[in-house]
MDAnalysis code that builds the backbone (N, CA, C; Angstrom):
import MDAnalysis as mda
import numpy as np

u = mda.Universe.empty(213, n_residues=71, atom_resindex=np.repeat(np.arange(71), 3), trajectory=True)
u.add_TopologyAttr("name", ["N", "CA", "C"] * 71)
u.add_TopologyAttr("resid", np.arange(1, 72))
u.add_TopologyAttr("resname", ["UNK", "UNK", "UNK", "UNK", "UNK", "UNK", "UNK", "UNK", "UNK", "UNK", "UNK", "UNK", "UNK", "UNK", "UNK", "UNK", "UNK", "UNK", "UNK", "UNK", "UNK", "UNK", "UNK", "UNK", "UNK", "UNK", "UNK", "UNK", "UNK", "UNK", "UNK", "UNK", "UNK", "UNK", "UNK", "UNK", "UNK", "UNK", "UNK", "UNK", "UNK", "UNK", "UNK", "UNK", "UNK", "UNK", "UNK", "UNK", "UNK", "UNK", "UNK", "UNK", "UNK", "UNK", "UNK", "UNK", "UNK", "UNK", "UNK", "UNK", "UNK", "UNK", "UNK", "UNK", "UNK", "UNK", "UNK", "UNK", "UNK", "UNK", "UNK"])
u.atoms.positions = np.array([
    [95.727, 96.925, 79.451],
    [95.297, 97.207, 80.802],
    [93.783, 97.351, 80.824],
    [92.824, 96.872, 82.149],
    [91.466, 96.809, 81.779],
    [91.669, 98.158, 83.217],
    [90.020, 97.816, 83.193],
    [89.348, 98.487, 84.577],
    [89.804, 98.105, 85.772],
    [90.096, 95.898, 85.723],
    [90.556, 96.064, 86.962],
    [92.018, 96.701, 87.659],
    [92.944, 96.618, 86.680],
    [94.384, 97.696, 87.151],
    [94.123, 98.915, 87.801],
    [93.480, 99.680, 87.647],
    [93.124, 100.772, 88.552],
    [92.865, 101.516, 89.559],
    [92.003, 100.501, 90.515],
    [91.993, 100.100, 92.050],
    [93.320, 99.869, 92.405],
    [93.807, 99.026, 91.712],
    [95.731, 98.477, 92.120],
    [96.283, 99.106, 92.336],
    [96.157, 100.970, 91.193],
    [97.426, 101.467, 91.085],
    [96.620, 102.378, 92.297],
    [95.675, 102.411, 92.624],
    [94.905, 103.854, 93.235],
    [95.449, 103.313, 94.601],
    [95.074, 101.801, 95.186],
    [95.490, 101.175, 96.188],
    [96.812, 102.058, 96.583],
    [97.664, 100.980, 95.789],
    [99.822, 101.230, 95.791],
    [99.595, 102.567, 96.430],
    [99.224, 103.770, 95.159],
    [99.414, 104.929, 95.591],
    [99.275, 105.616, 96.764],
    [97.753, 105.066, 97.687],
    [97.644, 105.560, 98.892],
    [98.533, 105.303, 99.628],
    [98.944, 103.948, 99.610],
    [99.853, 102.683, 100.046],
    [101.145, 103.971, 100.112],
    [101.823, 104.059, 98.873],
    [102.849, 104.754, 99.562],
    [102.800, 106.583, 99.997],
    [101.384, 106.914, 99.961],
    [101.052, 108.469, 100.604],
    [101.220, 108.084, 102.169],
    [100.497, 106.999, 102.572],
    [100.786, 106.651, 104.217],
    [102.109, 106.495, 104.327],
    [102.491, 105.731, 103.845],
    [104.169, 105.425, 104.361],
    [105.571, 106.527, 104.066],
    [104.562, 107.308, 103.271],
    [105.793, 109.020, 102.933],
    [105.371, 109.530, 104.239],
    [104.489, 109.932, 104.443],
    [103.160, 110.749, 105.600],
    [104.113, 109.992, 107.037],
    [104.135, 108.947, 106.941],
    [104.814, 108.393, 108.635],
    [106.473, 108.569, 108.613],
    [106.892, 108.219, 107.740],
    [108.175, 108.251, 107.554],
    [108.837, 110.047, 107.901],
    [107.523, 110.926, 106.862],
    [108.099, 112.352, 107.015],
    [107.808, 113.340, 108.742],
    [106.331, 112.261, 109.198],
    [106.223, 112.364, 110.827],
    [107.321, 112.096, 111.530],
    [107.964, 111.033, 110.959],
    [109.188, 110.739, 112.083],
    [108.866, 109.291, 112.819],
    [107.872, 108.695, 112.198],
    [107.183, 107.657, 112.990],
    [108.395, 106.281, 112.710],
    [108.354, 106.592, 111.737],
    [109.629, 105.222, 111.143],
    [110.624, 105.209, 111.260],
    [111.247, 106.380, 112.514],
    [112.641, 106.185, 112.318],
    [113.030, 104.827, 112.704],
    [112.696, 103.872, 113.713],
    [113.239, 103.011, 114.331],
    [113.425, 101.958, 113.364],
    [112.700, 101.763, 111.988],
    [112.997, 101.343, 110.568],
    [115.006, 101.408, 110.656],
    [115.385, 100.483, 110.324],
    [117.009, 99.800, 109.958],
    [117.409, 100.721, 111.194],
    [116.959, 100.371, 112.473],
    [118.138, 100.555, 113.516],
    [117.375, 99.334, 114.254],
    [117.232, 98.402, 113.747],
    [116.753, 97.183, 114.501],
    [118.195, 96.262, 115.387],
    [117.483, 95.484, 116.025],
    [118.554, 94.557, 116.529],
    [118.947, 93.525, 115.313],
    [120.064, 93.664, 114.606],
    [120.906, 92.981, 113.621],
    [120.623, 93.305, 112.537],
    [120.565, 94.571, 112.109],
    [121.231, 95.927, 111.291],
    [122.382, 96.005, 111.738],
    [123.063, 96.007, 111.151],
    [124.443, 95.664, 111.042],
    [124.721, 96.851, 110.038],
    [125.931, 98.002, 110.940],
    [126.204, 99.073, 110.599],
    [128.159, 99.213, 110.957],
    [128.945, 99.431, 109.917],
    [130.024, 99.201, 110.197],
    [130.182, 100.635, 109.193],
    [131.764, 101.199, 110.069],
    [132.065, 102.955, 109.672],
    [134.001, 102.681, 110.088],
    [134.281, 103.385, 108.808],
    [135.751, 103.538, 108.881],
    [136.540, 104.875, 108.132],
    [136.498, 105.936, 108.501],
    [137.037, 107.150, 107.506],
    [135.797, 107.460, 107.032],
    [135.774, 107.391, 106.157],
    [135.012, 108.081, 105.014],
    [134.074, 107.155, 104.623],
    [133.822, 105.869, 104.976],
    [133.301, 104.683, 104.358],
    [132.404, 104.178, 105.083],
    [131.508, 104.027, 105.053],
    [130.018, 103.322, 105.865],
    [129.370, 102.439, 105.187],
    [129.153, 101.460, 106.034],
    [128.480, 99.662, 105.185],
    [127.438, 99.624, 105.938],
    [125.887, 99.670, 105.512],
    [124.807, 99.230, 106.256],
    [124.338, 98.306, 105.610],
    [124.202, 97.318, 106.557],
    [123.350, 95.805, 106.189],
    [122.155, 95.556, 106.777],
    [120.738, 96.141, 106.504],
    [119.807, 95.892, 107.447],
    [119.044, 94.388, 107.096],
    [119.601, 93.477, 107.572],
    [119.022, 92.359, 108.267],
    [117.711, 92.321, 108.529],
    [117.568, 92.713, 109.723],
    [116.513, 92.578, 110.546],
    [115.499, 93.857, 110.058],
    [115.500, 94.571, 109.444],
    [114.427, 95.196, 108.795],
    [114.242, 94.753, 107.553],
    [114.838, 93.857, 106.416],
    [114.275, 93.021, 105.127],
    [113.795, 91.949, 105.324],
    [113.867, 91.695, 106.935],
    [113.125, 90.441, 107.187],
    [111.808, 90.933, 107.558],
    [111.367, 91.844, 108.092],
    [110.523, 91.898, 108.722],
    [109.696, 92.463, 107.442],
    [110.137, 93.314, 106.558],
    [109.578, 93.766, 105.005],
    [108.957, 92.510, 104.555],
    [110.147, 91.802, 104.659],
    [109.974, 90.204, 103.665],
    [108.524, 89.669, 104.384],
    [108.507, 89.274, 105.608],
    [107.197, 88.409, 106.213],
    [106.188, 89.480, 106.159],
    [105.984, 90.909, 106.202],
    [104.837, 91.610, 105.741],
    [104.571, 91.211, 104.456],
    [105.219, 91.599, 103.435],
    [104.588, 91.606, 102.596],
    [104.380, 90.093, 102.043],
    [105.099, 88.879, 102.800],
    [104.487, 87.922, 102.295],
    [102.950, 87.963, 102.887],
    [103.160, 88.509, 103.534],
    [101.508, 87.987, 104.766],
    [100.590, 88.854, 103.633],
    [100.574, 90.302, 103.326],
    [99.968, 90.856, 102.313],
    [99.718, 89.858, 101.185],
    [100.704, 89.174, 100.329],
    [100.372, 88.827, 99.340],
    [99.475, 87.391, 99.314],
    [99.985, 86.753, 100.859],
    [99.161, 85.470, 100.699],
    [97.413, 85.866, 101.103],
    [97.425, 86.915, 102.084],
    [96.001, 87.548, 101.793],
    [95.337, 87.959, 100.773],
    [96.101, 88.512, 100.152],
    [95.616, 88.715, 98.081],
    [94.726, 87.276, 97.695],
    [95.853, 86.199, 97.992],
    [95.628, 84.951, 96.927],
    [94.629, 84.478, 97.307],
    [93.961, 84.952, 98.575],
    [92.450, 83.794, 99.233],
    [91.878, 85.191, 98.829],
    [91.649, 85.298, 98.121],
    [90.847, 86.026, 97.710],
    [89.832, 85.648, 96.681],
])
């Protein structure tokens, strides 16, 4: 590992202090109750499929990473 890893991990880290920080605000609830989250309940048994919030993960962080690469 050099010098440049460091910024990376210092980055990530803030990276997930904001997203604990909003999540524990309450800001994210609307996170997997999207339209096609797909939530099915029977007895004792609950199936959540969030769809429409791994998509929207998925095209952020592609958009993040293709901003990395023009770099």
């Amino acid at each position: 590992m050099g010098r440049q890893f460091g910024p990376w991990l210092v980055g990530i880290g803030l990276l997930i202090v904001v997203f604990g920080g909003l999540a524990w605000a309450g800001l994210l609830s609307w996170f997997g109750r999207l339209p096609g989250d797909l939530r099915f309940g029977s007895g004792g048994t609950r199936v959540f499929i969030p769809i429409t919030s791994m998509l929207l993960v998925s095209v952020a962080l592609s958009l993040v990473f293709a901003l990395i690469r023009r770099r």
